[in-house]
FITI-881308 format. One record per residue (C-alpha): residue in one letter; x, y, z. Coordinates in pm, whole numbers, plus 50000, padded with zeros to 5 digits. Layout:
aXYZ
...
END
This chain:
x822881423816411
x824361432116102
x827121454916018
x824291474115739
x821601474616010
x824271491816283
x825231514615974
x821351526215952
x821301532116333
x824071552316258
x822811572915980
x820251581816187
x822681591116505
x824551613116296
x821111631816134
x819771638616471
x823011654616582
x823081675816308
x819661682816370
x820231695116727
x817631666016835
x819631656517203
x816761638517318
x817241610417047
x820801617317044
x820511599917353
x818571572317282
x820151564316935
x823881563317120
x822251534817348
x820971515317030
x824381518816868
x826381507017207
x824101477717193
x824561471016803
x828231475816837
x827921450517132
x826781429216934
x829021432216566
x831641423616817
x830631391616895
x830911377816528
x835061377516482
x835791382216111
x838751374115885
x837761406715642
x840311434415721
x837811456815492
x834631449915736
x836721450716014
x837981485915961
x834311494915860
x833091484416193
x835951508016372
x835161534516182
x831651529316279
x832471525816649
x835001556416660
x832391579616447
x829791567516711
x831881578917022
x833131612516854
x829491622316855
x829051607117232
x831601626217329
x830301658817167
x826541649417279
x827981651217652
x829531686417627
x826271695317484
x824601682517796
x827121695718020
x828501661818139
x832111670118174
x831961631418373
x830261616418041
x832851634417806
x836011620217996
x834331578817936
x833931585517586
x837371601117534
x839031573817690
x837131552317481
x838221572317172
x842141572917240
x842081539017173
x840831545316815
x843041575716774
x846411560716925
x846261523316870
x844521518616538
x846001551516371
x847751531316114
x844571512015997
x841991537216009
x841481569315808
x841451600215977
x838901614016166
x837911650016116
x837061652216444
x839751637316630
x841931671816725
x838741687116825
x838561661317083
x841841658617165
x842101695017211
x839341697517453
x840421665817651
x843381689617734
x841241718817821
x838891693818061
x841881683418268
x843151720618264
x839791731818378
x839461704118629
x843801715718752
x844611682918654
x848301694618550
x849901664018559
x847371647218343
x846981674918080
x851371669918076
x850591631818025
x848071640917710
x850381661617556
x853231641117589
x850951613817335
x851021637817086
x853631652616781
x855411681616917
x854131698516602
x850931699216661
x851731724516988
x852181747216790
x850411743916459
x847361726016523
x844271756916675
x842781724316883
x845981716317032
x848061749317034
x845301770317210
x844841746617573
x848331744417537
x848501787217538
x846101783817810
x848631769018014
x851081791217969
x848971818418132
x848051802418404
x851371794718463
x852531833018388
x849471845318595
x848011862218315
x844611852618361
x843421882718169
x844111861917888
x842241832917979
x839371852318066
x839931864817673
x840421831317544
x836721824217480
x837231848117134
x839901832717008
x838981795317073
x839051774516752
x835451758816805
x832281767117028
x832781736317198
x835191749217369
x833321774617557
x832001747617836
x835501740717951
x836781777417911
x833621782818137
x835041762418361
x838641769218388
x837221804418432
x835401794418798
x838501774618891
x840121803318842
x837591823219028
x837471802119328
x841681806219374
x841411842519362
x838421845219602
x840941824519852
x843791845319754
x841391873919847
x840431864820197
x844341862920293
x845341892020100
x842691919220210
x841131931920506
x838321937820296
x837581950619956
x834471970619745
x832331949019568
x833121966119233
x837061953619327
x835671923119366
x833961918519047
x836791932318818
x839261906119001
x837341875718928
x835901892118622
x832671892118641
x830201910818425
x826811914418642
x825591916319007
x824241884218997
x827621870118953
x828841884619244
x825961872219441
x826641840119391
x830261841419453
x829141856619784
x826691832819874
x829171805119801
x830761826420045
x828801826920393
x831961837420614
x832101869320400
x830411897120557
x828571925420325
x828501956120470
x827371980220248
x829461985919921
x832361965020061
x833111925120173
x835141917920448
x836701886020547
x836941878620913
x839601853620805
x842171878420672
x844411874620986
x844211837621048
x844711829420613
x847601860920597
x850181840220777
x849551806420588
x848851813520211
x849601786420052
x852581787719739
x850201773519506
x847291805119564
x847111832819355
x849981856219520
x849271892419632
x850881909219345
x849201893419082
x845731904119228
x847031939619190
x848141933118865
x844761912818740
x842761948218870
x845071975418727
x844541955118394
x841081962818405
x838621941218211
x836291957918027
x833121937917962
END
């Protein structure tokens, strides 16, 4: 295959993303893996081609990686940005810029936040210029992110969502947001006796009933009795919370902030 005929397969790629057309999203990022495949196989002494065919191959994953937070494939997303640092850290003096590449970058760091994959995300950052901590909206705001979570201030995450810099964003915010939810359930069960459901909502902010009934039902050793949960654990988890849980205090603090959703 020809590096005009992967080009067309391209054009087309990029037409049905901006067209919202997933379905042969899909199907068009298998034909260009293939084409790709197969450019490869035909070494060439043109520096100008072979920078062409790069560009080709690192525009092709950008919208990959893209397609899979569309789909919800946080698995999908991590293979095509591993794919993509290549492009963005090894050939950055060769190729042009991509337009895309902080988006990416930026939610690579909010994946591995959302997944508590600390380490990692401190691994990311260290790859890139100091600078862009702080000045680049893709970069600065998982780094902010961190710093909450690290102060406890997860009032702020929770309001993160209107200040991120893209709508691609909101998948992993989603996601921090239940990790987040799932350490102050356990924090919960060794900090209380019992509490009222409304408590319960406001602390792992939560807008509807049907939130809370799925937290509970993820939740079969919590007892409902009327208005309030109770956790027949409370004695056993009190005298081994781990360091790493959401401490007593902060629970007070999260509920005297009260959320208003």
């Amino acid at each position: 295959m020809s590096i005009e005929e992967a080009q067309q397969i391209f054009e087309k790629l990029k037409n049905a993303w901006r067209s919202n057309q997933l379905s042969d999203c899909g199907n068009l990022l298998t034909e260009m893996k293939i084409a790709l495949t197969e450019i490869s196989f035909f070494p060439t002494e043109n520096d100008q081609l072979k920078t062409r065919e790069l560009v080709l191959a690192r525009d092709s994953l950008e919208i990959g990686a893209l397609y899979a937070i569309r789909l919800k494939d946080p698995e999908t997303f991590e293979r095509y940005l591993k794919q993509l640092k290549v492009y963005y850290f090894d050939y950055t003096e060769s190729l042009p810029k991509s337009s895309f590449m902080y988006e990416l970058l930026g939610l690579d760091l909010l994946h591995l936040l959302s997944q508590n994959r600390i380490a990692d995300f401190h691994t990311a950052l260290e790859r890139l210029d100091t600078n862009l901590l702080h000045n680049n909206p893709y970069i600065r705001h998982p780094v902010e992110l961190e710093q909450y979570l690290m102060e406890g201030s997860y009032n702020k995450v929770h309001l993160a969502r209107e200040s991120s810099p893209s709508e691609s964003f909101h998948f992993f915010l989603e996601h921090l947001m239940d990790t987040i939810r799932r350490e102050i359930a356990a924090s919960c069960e060794a900090a209380h006796e019992d509490l009222h459901v409304d408590e319960i909502k406001e602390l792992l902010y939560m807008s509807n009933d049907d939130d809370i009934e799925t937290i509970i039902r993820d939740h079969p050793e919590w007892v409902v009795d009327g208005d309030k949960i109770i956790f027949p654990q409370f004695n056993e988890a009190s005298s081994g919370l781990q360091s790493d849980n959401v401490s007593i205090e902060v629970l007070h603090h999260a509920f005297q902030l009260g959320v208003h959703i």
